[in-house]
C-alpha positions in Angstrom: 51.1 -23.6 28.9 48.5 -26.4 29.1 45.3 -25.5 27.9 43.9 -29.3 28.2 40.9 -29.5 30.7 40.8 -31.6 33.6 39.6 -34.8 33.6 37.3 -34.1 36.8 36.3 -30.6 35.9 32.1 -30.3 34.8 31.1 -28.3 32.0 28.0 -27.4 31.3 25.8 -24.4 32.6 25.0 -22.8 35.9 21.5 -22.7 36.8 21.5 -18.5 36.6 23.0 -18.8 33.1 20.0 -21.7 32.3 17.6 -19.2 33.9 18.9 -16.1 32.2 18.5 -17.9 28.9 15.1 -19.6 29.0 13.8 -15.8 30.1 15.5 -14.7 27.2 13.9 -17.2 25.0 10.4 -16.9 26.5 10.8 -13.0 25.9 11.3 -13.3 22.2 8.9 -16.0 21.5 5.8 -13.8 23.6 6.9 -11.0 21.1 7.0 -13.4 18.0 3.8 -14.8 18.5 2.0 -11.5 19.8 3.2 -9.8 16.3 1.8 -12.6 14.6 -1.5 -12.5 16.2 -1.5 -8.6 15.3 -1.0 -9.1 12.0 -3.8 -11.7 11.6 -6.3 -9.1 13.2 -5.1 -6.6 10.6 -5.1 -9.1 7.7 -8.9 -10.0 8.6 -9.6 -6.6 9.0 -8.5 -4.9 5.9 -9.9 -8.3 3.8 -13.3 -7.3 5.7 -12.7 -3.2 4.5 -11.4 -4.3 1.0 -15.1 -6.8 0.6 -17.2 -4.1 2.1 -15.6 -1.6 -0.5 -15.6 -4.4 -3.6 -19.2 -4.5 -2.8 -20.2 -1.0 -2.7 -18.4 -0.3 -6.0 -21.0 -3.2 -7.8 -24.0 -1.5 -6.3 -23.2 1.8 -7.3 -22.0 0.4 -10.5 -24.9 -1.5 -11.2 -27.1 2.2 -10.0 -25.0 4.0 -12.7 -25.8 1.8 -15.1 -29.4 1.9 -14.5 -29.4 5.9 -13.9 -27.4 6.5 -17.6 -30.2 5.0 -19.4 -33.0 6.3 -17.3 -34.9 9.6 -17.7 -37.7 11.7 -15.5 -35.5 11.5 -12.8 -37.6 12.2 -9.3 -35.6 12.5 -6.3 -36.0 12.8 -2.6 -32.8 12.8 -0.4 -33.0 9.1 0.0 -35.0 7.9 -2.4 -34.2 7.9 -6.3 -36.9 6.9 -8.7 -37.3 7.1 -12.6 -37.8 5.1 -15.7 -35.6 2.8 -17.3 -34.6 2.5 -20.6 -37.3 -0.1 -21.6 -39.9 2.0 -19.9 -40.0 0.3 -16.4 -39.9 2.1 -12.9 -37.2 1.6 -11.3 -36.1 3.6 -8.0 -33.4 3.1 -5.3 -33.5 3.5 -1.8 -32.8 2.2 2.0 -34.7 -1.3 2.9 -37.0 -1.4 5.4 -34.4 -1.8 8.0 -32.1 1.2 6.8 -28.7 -1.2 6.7 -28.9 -1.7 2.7 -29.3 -0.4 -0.6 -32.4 -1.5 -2.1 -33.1 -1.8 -6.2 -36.8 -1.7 -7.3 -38.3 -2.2 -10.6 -42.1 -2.3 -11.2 -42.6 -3.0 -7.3 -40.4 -6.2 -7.4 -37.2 -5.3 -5.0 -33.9 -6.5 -3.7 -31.1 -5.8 -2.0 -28.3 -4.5 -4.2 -25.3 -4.5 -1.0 -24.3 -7.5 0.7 -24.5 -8.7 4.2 -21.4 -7.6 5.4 -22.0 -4.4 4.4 -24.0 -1.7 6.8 -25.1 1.6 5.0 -25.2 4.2 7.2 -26.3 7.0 5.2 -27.2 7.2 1.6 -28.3 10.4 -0.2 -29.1 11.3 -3.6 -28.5 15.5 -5.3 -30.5 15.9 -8.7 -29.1 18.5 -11.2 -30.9 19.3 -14.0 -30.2 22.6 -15.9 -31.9 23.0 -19.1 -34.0 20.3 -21.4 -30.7 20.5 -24.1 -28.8 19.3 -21.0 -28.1 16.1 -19.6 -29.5 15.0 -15.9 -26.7 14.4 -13.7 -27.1 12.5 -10.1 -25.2 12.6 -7.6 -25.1 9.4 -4.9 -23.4 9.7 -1.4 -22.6 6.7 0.3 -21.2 6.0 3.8 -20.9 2.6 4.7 -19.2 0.5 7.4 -18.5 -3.3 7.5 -20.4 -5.4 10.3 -19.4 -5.1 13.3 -17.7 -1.6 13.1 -19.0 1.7 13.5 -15.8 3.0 10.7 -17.9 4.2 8.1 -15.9 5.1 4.3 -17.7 7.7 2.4 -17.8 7.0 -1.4 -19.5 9.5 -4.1 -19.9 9.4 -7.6 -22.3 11.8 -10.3 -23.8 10.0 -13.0 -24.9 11.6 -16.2 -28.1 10.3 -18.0 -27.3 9.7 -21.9 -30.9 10.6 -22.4 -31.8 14.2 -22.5 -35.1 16.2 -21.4 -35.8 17.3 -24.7 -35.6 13.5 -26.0 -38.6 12.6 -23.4 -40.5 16.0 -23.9 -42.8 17.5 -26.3 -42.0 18.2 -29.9 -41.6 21.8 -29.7 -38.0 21.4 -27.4 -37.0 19.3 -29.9 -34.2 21.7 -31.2 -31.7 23.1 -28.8 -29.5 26.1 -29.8 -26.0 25.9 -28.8 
């Protein structure tokens, strides 16, 4: 047997086989590249969520801080005012437009959440049981990034380090345990 080709014979492809293979090609590179794009929406997407979330953790950080060395608490469902630890009223609630948090002390105010961020509700629960016990406030948060109408809920209670009885008169000075 002679398995050496002819000098006249062509080799190469056929035109179906050409076709069937540049379909082939063009098939896996429209699903390559539509995977790709996917993933970049997703990516932008969950950076968005993760900058929105990064930012309402400082603002209710930062109304934690405020609220553990406050006292005289006064509280509305949106609205959170009392005095700070030097003395100075300080409240939280919604600015003017109702899309961010807003800090005020003695009547100066700003915006405590970013641009990115839209608040969609915001509510505040006051708990006070006794003057030998601590005020604790609750803050409920729901907040979506720009653009989206997915809102993530965060809460947190807060306990002030100041107690009624340390603000009061002197005769609930002593508590009995």
């Amino acid at each position: 047997m002679n398995y050496r080709l002819k000098k006249n014979s062509k080799d190469g492809f056929t035109i179906v086989e050409f076709i069937v293979a540049m379909f082939i090609f063009v098939m896996a590179l429209t699903i390559g590249v539509a995977v790709f794009l996917n993933s970049l929406r997703t990516q932008r997407a969950l950076l968005l969520d993760m900058a929105v979330n990064n930012n309402m953790n400082l603002a209710l950080e930062q109304m934690a801080r405020d609220i553990r060395t406050g006292y005289d608490f006064e509280v509305t469902e949106t609205t959170l005012a009392f005095k700070g630890r030097d003395g100075r009223d300080i409240s939280y609630g919604l600015n003017g437009g109702g899309t961010a948090i807003r800090r005020t002390i003695d009547g100066g105010s700003l915006n405590v959440t970013g641009e990115k961020a839209v608040v969609r509700t915001l509510k505040f629960s006051f708990f006070e049981r006794s003057e030998c016990e601590p005020w604790r406030i609750t803050v409920v948060l729901g907040v979506s990034p720009l653009g989206s109408e997915k809102i993530m809920n965060i809460q947190t209670t807060v306990t002030s380090r100041v107690l009624p009885r340390d603000v009061g008169s002197e005769e609930h000075n002593v508590c009995r345990g």
